[in-house]
C-alpha positions as a Markdown table, in Angstrom:
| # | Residue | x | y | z |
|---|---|---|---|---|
| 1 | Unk | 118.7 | -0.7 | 210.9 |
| 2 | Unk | 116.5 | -2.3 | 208.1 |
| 3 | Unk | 119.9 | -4.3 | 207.1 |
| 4 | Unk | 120.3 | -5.5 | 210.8 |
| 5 | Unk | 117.1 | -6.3 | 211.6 |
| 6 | Unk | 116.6 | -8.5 | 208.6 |
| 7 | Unk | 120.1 | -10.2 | 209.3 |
| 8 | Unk | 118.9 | -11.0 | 212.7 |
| 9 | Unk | 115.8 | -12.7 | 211.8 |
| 10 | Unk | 118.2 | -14.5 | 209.0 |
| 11 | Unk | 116.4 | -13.3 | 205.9 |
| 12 | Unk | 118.4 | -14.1 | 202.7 |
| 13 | Unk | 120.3 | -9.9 | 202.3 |
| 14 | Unk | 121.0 | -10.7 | 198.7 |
| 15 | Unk | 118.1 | -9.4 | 197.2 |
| 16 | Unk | 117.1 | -6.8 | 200.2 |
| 17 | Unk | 117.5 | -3.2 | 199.1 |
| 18 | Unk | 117.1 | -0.6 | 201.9 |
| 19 | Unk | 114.2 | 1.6 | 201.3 |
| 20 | Unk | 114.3 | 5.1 | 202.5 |
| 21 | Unk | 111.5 | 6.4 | 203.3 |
| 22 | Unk | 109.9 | 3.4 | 204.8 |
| 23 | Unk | 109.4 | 3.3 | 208.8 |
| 24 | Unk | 110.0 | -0.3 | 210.5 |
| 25 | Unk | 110.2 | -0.6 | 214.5 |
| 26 | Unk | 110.6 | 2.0 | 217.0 |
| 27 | Unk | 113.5 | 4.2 | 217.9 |
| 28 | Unk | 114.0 | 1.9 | 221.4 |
| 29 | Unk | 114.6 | -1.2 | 218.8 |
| 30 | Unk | 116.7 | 0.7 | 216.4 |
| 31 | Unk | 119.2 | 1.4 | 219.1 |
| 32 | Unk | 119.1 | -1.9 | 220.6 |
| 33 | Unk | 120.1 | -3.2 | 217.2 |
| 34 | Unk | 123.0 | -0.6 | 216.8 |
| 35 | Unk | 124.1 | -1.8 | 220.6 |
| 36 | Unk | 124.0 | -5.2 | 219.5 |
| 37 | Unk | 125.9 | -4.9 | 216.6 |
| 38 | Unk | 128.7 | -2.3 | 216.9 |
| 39 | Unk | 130.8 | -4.1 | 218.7 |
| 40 | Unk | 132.0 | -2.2 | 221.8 |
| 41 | Unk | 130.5 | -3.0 | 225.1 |
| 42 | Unk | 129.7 | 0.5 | 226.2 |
| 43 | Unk | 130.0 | 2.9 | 223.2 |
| 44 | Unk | 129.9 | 6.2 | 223.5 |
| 45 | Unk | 127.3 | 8.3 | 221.1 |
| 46 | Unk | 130.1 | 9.2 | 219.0 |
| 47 | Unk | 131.2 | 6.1 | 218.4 |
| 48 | Unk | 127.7 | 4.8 | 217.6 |
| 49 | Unk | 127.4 | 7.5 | 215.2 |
| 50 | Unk | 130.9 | 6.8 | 213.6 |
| 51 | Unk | 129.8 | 3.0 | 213.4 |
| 52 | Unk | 126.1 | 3.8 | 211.6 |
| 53 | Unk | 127.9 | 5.9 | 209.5 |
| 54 | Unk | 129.9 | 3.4 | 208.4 |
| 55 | Unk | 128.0 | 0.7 | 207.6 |
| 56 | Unk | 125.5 | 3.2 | 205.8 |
| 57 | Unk | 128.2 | 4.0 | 203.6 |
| 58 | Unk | 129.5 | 0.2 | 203.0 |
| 59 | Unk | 125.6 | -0.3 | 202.4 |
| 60 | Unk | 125.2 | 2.5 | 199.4 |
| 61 | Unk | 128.6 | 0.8 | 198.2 |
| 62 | Unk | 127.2 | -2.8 | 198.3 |
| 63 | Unk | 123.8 | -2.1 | 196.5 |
| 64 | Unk | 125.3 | -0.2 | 194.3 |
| 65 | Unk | 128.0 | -2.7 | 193.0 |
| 66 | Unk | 127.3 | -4.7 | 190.3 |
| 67 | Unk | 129.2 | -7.4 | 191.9 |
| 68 | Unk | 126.7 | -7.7 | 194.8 |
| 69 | Unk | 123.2 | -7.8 | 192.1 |
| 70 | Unk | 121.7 | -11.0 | 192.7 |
| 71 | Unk | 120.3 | -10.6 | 189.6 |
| 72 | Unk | 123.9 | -10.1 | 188.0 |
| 73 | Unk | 126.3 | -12.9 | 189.9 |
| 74 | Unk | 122.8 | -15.2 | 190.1 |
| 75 | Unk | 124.3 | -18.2 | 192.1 |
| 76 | Unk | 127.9 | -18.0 | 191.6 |
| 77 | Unk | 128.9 | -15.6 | 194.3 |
| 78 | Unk | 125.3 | -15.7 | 196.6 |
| 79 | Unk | 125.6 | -14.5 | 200.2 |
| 80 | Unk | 128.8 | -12.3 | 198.5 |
């Protein structure tokens, strides 16, 4: 949610790191953004949990790639 809210407001993701136990919006807006963003019309629950669960674990993948460190690829592969 933290990702998707940020990327909707177009902050700059590159240097963004999710932080867990930190509460942003409500649960109304959370689920708004999931609608928004998973990319079927009407999902189904399942299929919103199978799509959170997803990009959580491409998330914990990107952060933890060196690849995708800002501080690591600097300017030569930004918005990677």
């Amino acid at each position: 949610f933290q990702y998707l809210r940020r990327y909707d407001q177009q902050h700059n993701l590159d240097t963004f790191y999710y932080k867990e136990h930190s509460v942003e919006g409500s649960q109304a807006e959370c689920l708004q953004q999931f609608l928004l963003h998973c990319g079927i019309t009407d999902p189904s629950w399942s299929e919103l949990r199978n799509f959170t669960w997803f990009l959580n674990v491409q998330l914990k993948d990107c952060e933890a790639s060196v690849f995708c460190n800002p501080e690591f690829v600097q300017d030569t592969l930004q918005g990677f």
